[in-house]
NUBAVEX-946098 format. One record per residue (C-alpha): residue number from 1; x, y, z. Coordinates in nm, 2 decimals. Layout:
<recs>
REC_k_x_y_z
REC_NUM_X_Y_Z
...
</recs>
This chain:
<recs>
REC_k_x_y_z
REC_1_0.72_5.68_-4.37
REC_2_0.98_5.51_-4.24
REC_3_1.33_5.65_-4.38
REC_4_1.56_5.42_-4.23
REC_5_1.52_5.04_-4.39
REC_6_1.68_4.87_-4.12
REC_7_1.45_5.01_-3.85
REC_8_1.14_4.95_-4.07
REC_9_1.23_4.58_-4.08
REC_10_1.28_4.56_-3.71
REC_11_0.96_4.75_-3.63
REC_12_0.79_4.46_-3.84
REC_13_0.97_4.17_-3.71
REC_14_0.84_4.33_-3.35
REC_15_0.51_4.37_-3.47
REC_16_0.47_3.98_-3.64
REC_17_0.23_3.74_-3.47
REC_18_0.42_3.42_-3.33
REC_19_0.03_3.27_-3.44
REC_20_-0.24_3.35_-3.59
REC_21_-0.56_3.15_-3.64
REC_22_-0.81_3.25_-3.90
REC_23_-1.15_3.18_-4.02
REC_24_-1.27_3.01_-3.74
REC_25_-1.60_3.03_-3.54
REC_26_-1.48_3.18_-3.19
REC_27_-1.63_2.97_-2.90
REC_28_-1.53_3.22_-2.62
REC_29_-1.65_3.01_-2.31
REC_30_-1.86_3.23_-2.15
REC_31_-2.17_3.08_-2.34
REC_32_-2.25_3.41_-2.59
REC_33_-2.32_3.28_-2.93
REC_34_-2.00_3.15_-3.17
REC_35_-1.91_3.42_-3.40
REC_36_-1.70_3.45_-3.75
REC_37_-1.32_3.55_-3.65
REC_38_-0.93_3.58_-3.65
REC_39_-0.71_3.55_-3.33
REC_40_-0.37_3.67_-3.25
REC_41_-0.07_3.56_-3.00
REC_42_0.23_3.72_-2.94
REC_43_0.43_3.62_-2.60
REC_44_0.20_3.29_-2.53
REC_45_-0.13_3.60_-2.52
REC_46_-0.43_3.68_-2.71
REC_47_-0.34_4.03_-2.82
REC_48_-0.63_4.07_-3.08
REC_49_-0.93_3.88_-3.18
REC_50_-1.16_3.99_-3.48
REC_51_-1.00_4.06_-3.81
REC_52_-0.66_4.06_-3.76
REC_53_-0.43_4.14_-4.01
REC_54_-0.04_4.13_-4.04
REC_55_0.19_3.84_-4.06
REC_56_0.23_3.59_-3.84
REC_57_0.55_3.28_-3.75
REC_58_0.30_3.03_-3.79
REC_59_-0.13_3.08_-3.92
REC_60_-0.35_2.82_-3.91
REC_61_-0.67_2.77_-4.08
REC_62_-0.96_2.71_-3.90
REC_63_-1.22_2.75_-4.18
REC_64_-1.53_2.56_-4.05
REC_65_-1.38_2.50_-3.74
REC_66_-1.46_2.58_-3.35
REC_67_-1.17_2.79_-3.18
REC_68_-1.27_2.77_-2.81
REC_69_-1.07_2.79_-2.48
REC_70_-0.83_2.46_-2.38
REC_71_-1.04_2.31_-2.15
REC_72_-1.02_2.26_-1.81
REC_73_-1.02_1.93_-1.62
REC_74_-1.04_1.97_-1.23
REC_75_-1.03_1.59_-1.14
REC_76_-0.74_1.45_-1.24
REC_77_-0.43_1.20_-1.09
REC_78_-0.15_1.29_-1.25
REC_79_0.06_1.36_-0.94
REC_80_0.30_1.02_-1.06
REC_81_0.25_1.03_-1.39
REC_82_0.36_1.38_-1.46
REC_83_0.70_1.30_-1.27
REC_84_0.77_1.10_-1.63
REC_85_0.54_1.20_-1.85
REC_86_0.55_1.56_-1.87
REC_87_0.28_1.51_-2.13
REC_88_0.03_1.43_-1.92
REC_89_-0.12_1.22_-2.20
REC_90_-0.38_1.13_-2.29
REC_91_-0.55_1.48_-2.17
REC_92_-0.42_1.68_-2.44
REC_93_-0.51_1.41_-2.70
REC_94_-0.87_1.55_-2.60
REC_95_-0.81_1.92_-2.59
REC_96_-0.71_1.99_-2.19
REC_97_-0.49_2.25_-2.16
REC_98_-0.51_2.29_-1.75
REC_99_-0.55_2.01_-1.54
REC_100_-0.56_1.98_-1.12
REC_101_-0.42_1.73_-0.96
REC_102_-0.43_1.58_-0.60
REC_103_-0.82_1.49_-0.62
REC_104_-0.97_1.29_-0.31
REC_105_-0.66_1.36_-0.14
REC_106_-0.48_1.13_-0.32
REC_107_-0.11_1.29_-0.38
REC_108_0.30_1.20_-0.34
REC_109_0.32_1.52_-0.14
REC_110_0.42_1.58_0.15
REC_111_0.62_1.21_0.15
REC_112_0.89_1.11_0.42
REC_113_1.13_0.84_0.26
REC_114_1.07_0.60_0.47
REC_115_0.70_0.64_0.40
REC_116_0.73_0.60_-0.02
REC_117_0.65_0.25_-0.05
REC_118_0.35_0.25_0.18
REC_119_0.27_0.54_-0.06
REC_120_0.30_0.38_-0.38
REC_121_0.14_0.05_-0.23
REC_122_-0.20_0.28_-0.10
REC_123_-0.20_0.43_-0.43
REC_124_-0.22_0.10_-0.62
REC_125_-0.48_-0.03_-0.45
REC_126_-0.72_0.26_-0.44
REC_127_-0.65_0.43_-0.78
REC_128_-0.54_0.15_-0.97
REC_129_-0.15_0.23_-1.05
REC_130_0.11_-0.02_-1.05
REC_131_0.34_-0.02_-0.78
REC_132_0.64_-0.10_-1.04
REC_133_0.51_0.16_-1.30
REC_134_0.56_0.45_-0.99
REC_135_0.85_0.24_-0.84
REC_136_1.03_0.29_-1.18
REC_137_0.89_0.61_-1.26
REC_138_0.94_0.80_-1.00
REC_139_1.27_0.74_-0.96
REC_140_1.47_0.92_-0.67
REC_141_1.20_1.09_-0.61
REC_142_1.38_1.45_-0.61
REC_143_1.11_1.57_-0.30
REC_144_1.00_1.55_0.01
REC_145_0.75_1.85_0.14
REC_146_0.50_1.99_-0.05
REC_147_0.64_2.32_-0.13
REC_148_0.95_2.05_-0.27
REC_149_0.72_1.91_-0.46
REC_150_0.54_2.24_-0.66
REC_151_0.90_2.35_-0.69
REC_152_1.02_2.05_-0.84
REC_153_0.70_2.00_-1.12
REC_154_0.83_2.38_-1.23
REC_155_1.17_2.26_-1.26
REC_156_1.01_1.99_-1.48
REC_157_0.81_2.18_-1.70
REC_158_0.48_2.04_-1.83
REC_159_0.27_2.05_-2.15
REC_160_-0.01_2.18_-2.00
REC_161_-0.10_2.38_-1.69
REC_162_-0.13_2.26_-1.40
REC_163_-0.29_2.31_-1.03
REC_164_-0.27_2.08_-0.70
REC_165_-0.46_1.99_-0.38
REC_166_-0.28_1.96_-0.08
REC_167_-0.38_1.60_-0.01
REC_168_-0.50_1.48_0.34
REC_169_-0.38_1.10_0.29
REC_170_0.00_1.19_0.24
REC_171_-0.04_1.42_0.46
REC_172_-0.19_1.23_0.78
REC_173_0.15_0.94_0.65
REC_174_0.37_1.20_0.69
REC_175_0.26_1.31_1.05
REC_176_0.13_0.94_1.18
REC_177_0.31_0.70_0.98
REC_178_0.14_0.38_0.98
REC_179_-0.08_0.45_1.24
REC_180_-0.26_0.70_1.00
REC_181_-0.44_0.41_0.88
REC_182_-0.56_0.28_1.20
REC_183_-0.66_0.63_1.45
REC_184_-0.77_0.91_1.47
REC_185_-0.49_1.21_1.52
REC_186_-0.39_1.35_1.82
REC_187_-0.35_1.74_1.94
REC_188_0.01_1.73_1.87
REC_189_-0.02_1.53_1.56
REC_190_-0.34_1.80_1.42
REC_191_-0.13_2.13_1.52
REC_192_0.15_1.99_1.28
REC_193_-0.12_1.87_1.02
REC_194_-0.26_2.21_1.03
REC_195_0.06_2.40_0.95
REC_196_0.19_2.15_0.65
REC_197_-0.17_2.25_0.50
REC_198_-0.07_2.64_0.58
REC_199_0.29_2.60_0.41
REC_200_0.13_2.40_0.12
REC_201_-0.11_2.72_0.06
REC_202_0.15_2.93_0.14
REC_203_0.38_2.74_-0.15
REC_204_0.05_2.78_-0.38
REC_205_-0.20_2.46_-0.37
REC_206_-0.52_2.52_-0.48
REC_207_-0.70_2.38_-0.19
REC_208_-0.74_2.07_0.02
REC_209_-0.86_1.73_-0.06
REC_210_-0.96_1.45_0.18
REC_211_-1.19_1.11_0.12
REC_212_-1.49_0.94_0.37
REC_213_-1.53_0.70_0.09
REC_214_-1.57_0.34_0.19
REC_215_-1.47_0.26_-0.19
REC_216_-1.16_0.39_-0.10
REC_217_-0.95_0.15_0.08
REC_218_-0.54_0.11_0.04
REC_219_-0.26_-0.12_0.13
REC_220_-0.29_-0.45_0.27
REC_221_-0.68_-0.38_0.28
REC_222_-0.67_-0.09_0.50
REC_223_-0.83_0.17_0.49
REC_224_-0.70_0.50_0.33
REC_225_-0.62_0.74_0.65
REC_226_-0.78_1.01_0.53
REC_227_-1.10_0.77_0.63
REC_228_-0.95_0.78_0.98
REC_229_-0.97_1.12_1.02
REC_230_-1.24_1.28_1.26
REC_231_-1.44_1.57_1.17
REC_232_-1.25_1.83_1.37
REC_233_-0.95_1.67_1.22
REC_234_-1.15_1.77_0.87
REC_235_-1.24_2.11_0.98
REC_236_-0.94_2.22_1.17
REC_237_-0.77_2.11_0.88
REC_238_-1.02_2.29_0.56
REC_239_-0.99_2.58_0.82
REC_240_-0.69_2.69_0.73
REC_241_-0.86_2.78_0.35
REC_242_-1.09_3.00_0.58
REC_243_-0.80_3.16_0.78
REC_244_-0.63_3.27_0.43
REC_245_-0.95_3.29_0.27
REC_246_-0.86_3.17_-0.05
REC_247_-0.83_2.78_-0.17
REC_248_-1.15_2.56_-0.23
REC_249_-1.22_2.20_-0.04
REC_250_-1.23_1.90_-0.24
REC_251_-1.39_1.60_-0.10
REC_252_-1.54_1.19_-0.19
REC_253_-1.80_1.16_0.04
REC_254_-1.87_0.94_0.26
REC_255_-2.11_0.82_0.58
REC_256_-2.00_1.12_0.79
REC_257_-1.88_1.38_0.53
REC_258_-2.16_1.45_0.28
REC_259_-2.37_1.75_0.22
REC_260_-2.43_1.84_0.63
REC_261_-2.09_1.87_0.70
REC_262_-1.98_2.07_0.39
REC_263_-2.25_2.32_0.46
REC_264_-2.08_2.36_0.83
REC_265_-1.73_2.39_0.66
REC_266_-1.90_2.61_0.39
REC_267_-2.05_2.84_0.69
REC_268_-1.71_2.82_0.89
REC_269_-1.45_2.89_0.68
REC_270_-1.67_3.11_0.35
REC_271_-1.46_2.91_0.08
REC_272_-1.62_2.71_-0.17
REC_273_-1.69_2.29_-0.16
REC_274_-1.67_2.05_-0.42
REC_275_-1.77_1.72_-0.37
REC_276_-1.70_1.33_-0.60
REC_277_-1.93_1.28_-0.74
REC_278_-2.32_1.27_-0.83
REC_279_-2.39_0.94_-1.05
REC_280_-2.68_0.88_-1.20
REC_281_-2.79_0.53_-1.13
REC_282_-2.63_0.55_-0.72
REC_283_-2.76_0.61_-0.39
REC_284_-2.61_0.90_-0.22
REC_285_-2.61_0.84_0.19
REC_286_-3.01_0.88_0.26
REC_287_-3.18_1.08_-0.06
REC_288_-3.17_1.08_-0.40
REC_289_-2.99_1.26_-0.69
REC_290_-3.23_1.48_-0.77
REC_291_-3.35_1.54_-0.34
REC_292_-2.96_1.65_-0.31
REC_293_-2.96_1.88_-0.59
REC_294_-3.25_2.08_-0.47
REC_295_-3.04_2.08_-0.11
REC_296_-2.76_2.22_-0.31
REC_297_-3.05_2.48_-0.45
REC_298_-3.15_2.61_-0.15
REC_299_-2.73_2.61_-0.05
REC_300_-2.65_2.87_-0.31
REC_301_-2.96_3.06_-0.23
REC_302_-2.78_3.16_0.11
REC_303_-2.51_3.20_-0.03
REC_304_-2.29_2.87_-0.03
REC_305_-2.10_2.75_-0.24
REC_306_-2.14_2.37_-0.26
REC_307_-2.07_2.21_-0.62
REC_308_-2.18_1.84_-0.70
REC_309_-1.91_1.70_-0.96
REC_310_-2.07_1.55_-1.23
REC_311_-1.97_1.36_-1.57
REC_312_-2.09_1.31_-1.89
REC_313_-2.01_0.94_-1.90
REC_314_-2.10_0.62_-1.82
REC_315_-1.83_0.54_-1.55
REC_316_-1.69_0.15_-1.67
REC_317_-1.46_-0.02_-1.46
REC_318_-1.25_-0.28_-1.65
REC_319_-1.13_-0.53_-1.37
REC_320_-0.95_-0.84_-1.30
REC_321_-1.06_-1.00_-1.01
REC_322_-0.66_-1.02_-0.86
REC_323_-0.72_-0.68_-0.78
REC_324_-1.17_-0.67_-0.75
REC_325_-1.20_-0.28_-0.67
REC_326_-1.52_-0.30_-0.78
REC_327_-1.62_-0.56_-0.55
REC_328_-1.39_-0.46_-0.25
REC_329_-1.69_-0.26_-0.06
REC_330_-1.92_-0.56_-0.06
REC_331_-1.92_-0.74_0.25
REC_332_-1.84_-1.06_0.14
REC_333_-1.50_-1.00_0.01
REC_334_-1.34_-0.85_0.30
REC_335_-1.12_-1.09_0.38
REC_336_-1.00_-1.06_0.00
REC_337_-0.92_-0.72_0.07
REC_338_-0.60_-0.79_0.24
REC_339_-0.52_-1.10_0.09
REC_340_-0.19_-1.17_-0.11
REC_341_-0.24_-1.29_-0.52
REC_342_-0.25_-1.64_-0.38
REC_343_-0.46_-1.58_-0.08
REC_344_-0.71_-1.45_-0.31
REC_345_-0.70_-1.73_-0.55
REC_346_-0.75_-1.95_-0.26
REC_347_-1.01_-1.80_-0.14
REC_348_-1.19_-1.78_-0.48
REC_349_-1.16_-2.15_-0.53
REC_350_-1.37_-2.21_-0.16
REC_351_-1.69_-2.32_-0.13
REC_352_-1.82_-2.10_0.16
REC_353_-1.69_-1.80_-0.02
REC_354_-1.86_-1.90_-0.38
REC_355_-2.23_-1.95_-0.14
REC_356_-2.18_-1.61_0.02
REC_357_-2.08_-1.47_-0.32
REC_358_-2.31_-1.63_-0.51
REC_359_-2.60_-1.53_-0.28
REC_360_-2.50_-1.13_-0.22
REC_361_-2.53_-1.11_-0.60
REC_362_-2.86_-1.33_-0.61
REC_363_-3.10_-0.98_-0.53
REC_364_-2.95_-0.96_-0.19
REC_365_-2.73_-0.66_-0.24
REC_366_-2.86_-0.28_-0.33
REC_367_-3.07_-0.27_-0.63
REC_368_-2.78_0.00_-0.83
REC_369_-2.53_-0.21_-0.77
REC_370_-2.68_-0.49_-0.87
REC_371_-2.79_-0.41_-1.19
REC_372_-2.47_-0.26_-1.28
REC_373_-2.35_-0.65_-1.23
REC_374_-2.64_-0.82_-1.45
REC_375_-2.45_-0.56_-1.71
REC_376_-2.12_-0.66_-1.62
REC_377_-1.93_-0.78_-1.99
REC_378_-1.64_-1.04_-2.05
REC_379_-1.41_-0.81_-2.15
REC_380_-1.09_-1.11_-2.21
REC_381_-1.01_-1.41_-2.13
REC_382_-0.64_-1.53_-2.22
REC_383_-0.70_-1.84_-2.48
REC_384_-1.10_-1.78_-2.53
REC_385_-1.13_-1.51_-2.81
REC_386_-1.45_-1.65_-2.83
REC_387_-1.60_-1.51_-2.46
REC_388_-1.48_-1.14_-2.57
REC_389_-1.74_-0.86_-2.52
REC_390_-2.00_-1.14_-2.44
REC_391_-2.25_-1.04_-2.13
REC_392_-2.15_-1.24_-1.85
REC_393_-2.50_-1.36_-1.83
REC_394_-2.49_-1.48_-2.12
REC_395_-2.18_-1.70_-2.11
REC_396_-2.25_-1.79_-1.72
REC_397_-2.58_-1.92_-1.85
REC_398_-2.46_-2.12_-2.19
REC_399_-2.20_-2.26_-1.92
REC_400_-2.48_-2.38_-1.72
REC_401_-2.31_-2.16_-1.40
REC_402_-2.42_-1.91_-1.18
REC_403_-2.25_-1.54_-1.33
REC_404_-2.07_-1.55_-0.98
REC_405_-1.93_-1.89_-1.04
REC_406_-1.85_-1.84_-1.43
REC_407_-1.64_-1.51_-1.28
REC_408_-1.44_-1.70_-1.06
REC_409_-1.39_-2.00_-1.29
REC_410_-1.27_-1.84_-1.56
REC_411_-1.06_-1.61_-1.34
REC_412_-0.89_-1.89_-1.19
REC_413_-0.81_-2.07_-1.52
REC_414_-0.66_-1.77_-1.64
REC_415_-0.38_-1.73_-1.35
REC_416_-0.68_-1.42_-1.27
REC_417_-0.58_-1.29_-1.61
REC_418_-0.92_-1.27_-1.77
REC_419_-1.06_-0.90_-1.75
REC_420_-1.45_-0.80_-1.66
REC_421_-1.58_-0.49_-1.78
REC_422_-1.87_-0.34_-1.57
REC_423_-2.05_0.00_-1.57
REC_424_-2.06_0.14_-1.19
REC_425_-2.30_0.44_-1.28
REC_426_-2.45_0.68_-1.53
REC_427_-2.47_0.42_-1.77
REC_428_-2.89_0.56_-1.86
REC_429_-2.81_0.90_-2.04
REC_430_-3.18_0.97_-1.94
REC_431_-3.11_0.97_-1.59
REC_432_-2.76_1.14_-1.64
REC_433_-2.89_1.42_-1.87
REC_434_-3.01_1.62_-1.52
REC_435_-2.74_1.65_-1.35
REC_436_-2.55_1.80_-1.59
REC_437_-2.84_2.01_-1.69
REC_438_-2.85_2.19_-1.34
REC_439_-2.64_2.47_-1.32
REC_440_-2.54_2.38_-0.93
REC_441_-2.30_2.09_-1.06
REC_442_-1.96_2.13_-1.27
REC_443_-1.81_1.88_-1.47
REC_444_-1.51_1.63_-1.32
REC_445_-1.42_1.32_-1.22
REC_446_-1.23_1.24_-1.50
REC_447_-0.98_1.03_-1.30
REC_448_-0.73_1.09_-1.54
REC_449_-0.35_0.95_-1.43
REC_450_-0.59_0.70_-1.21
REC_451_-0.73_0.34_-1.27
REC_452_-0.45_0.34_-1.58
REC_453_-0.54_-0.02_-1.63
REC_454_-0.90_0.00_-1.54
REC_455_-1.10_0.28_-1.70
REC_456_-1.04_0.58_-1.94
REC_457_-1.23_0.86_-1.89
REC_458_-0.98_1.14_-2.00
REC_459_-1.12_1.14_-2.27
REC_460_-1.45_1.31_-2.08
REC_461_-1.40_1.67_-2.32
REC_462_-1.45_1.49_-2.64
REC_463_-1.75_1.27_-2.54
REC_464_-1.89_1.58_-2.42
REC_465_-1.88_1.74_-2.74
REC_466_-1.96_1.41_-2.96
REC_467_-2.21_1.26_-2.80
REC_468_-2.39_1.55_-2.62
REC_469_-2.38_1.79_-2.83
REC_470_-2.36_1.64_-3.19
REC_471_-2.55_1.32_-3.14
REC_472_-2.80_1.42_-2.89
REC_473_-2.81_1.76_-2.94
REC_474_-2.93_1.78_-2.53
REC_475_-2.63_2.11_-2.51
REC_476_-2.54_2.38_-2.81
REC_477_-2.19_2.39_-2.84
REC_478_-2.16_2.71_-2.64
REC_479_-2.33_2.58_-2.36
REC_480_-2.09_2.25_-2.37
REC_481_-1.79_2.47_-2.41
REC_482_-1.88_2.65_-2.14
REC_483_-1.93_2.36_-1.93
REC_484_-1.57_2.25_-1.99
REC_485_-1.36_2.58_-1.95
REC_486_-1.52_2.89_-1.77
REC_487_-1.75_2.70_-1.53
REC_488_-1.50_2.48_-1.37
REC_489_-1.29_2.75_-1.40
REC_490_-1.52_2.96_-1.16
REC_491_-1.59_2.70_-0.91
REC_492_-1.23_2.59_-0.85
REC_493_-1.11_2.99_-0.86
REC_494_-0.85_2.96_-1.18
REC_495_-0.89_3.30_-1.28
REC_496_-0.68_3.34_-1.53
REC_497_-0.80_2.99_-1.77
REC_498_-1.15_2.89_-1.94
REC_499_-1.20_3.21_-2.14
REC_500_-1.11_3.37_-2.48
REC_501_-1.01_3.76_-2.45
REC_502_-0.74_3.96_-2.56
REC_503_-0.49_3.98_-2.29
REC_504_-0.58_3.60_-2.19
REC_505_-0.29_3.36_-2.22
REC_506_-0.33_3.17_-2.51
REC_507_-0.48_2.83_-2.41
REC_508_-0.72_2.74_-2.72
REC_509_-0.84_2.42_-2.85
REC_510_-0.96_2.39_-3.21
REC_511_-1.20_2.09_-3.36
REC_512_-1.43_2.00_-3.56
REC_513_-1.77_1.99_-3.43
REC_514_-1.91_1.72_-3.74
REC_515_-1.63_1.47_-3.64
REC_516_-1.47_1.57_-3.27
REC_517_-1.55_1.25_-3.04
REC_518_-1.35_1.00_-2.86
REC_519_-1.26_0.66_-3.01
REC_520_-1.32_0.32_-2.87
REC_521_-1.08_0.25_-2.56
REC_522_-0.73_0.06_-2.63
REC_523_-0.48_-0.13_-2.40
REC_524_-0.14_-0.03_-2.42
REC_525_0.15_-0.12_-2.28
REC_526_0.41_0.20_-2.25
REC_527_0.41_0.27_-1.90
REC_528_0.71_0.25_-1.67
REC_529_0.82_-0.17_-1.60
REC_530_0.59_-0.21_-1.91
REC_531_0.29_-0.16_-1.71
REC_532_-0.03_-0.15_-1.90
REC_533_-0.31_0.13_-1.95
REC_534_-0.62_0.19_-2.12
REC_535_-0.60_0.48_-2.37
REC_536_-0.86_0.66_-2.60
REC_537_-0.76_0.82_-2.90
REC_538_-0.97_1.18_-3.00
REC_539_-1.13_1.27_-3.35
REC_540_-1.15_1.58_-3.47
REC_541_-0.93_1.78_-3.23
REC_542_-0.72_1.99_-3.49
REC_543_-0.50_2.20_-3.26
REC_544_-0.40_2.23_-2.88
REC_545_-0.23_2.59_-2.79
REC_546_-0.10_2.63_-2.43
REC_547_0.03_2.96_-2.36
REC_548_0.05_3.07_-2.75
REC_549_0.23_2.74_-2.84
REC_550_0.12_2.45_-3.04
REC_551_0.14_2.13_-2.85
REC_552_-0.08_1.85_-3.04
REC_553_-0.17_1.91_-3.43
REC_554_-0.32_1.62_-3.60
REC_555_-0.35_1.37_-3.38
REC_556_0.03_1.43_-3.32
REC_557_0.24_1.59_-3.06
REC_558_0.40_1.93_-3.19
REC_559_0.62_1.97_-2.90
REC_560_0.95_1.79_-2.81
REC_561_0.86_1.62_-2.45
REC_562_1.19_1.59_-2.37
REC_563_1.24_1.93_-2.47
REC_564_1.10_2.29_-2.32
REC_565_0.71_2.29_-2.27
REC_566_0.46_2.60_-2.20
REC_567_0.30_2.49_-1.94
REC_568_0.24_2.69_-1.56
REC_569_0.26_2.60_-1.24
REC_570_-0.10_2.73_-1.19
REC_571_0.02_2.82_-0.78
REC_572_-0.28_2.92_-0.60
REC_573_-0.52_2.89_-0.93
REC_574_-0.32_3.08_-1.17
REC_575_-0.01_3.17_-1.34
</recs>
């Protein structure tokens, strides 16, 4: 008994919960069956989970709800975006609660100033963010190096956790300048390449990222310099993860980096390798999904570590054609690569251009990529409400036009305002339902903070659970929580995320397995300069909890985000 009454009290005010959630059914994210259950945070930790009794500063009620782990998304672009939206919306919307960044090798950091615009102009061009969005965003900038840069998104504070590559194309600018984009690097230029990547692990990235991709091509039509790079360059470079032993390669394949080359890297260096990404519905370099998956079989079996990213959805491109990403691989529009907005309209309205166009896309061009175009919807064109969500087929043929023509007709009667919406892969769940069946790949390549205006696939967590689980009932909710929060935590070595236990930080996600699902994609305009983006909003996500505290609630940010936020600084893959 406690004699003294003031004591008592403060023994009790020690002892209270800051949160309590009750009745729910605990998804713990290592796949063992959901059971009946309380949990308890104190100091942003699970300190009990069971019954748990006492008071608490704040309970919520999770009665016929799932109370799982916040999930983890490790392909993500928010390396602008967080600089003014600390947010990082729409991610939580959808139950993320740790996020890396710097995917492809795509990143701001390390970024002379002299170098920013050529920066913000590749950045445009290959992931689809507008040049006056980061221009006004951004700001001053407030870093330069790497280390700068992880220093200054502490300083900042963030919503949820977050984790970043040390990316190769900032990287090779920062050492080369413009000639990153046209050569490979000399001796001097790789020593110096090769300690940035030391100091960035040093300063805590997670790893390093670099592209092959021909997709990915930057400023003025160049290509990105990572694509420049040679493989020593690569190696010498993803060495540096082997000389520290800790870090995990990140990498968009291409015609000389694919599944050969990572298993050197793999052999060299002992760290793990992720690679962008295994579509359904695409042909990767010389095999098939499923002859690459059995490679990455018999990789594991010796020991290697080599994870296919794969996604649960289709992946849709919504484009104009004043900036034809989509099309920019294809030979026939390389000179539109590097043209200006009028160049391009010129070039649209020739005749030779419209043949060679018209006939690439008559069965002349690979049979994936074609039928993703015989898909291709109208998604709107300014002053023709009419055309909206129409195949372009469809109106090409009650036109009397070629689809190629119809495109480029209504594109240039528009000022290239009207918008085309066209699935680049996984658009046949049957052919999708594989990959992420094999227990080789781990989910990504949500592109989230990328292609803003384009796509809007942040919303990957919720579709997961919707549509996979619910509708299809292909995955048990375990298994699909699972899939978004331990596994990728595992592969990209975030060891202290994507589980529930007491003594865990408190990242949780509760919903409603009858109703959670994504909604039908929106255009908005609340970007930076007014730039546009396409947004998705999230049923049945009832609560977000990062580090014990409440961030979204119905729909509804809980947090100031111009105020403090709970998010870490994940350096080196955890808190």
């Amino acid at each position: 008994m406690c004699g003294n009454s003031t004591t008592c009290r403060s023994s009790r005010r020690r002892k209270m919960l800051d949160l309590k959630i009750t009745n729910g059914t605990i998804v713990d994210g290592t796949g063992a069956k959901g059971w009946k259950g309380d949990i308890g945070v104190k100091d942003g930790r699970i300190v009990a989970m069971g019954k748990v009794d006492g008071d608490a500063e704040r309970t919520i009620d999770a009665k016929g709800h799932v109370v799982a782990p916040g999930f983890v998304d490790i392909h993500t672009h928010y390396d602008a975006q967080v600089v003014w939206d600390r947010m990082l919306s729409i991610s939580p919307w959808h139950g993320v609660t740790t996020a890396v960044m710097g995917n492809c090798g795509f990143a701001v950091a390390p970024t002379r100033r002299e170098h920013r615009d050529l920066i913000m102009r590749t950045l445009e061009n290959v992931e689809g963010m507008s040049v006056a969005a980061l221009t006004s965003g951004l700001g001053d900038w407030g870093f330069e190096s790497f280390p700068e840069y992880l220093d200054a998104l502490e300083k900042l504070g963030t919503a949820i956790n977050i984790s970043v590559f040390c990316g190769h194309t900032p990287l090779r600018l920062y050492v080369m300048g413009e000639e990153a984009t046209e050569r490979e690097a000399n001796a001097d230029e790789l020593a110096e390449m090769k300690r940035l990547v030391e100091e960035a692990m040093d300063a805590g990235a997670i790893g390093f990222a670099t592209s092959k991709a021909v997709t990915h091509t930057g400023y003025a039509g160049r290509p990105v310099p990572s694509r420049l790079a040679s493989m020593q360059e690569i190696e010498t470079l993803a060495g540096v993860l082997g000389e520290k032993d800790k870090g995990i390669l990140q990498a968009t394949i291409g015609r000389e980096l694919f599944i050969p080359e990572f298993e050197r890297i793999a052999r060299q260096t002992g760290r793990p390798v992720t690679w962008t990404a295994m579509l359904a519905g695409t042909q990767l370099a010389d095999g098939t999904a499923e002859e690459h998956l059995e490679r990455t079989r018999e990789l594991k079996n010796q020991g290697l570590d080599i994870v296919p990213q794969v996604t649960p959805r289709a992946l849709m491109f919504e484009i104009q054609m004043k900036a034809p990403f989509i099309f920019e691989p294809v030979s026939v529009f390389k000179p539109v690569r590097g043209a200006s907005f009028e160049e391009k309209k010129r070039l649209y309205a020739d005749a030779d251009f419209r043949d060679a166009f018209r006939h690439k896309l008559s069965g002349n061009i690979r049979p994936g990529f074609q039928r993703s175009f015989d898909m291709t919807i109208i998604a709107d064109v300014p002053g023709h409400p009419e055309l909206a969500e129409m195949t372009l087929a469809d109106a090409a043929a009650q036109a009397g036009k070629h689809p190629t023509d119809f495109m480029l007709d209504i594109s240039l009667s528009t000022d290239l305002e009207a918008r085309f919406r066209m699935p680049v892969a996984n658009h046949f769940e049957d052919e999708v339902e594989p990959l992420l069946k094999d227990g080789n790949t781990v989910i990504g390549l949500s592109d989230a903070g990328a292609h803003a205006s384009q796509l809007c696939d942040a919303c990957l967590p919720t579709h997961m659970l919707g549509r996979w689980v619910r509708e299809k009932k292909v995955f048990s909710i375990e298994e699909a929580v699972r899939m978004l929060t331990s596994r990728p935590a595992e592969v990209f070595g975030i060891t202290d995320r994507g589980t529930l236990a007491e003594g865990r930080p408190a990242d949780i996600v509760i919903f409603d397995p009858e109703t959670v699902g994504c909604g039908p994609v929106q255009r908005v305009w609340d970007f930076p300069a007014g730039a546009d983006r396409l947004i998705s909003e999230a049923d049945g996500i009832d609560a977000v909890i990062v580090n014990g505290t409440v961030i979204r609630q119905d729909n509804a940010d809980a947090v100031d985000p111009n105020g403090p936020l709970p998010g870490n600084l994940l350096r080196g893959g955890h808190a």
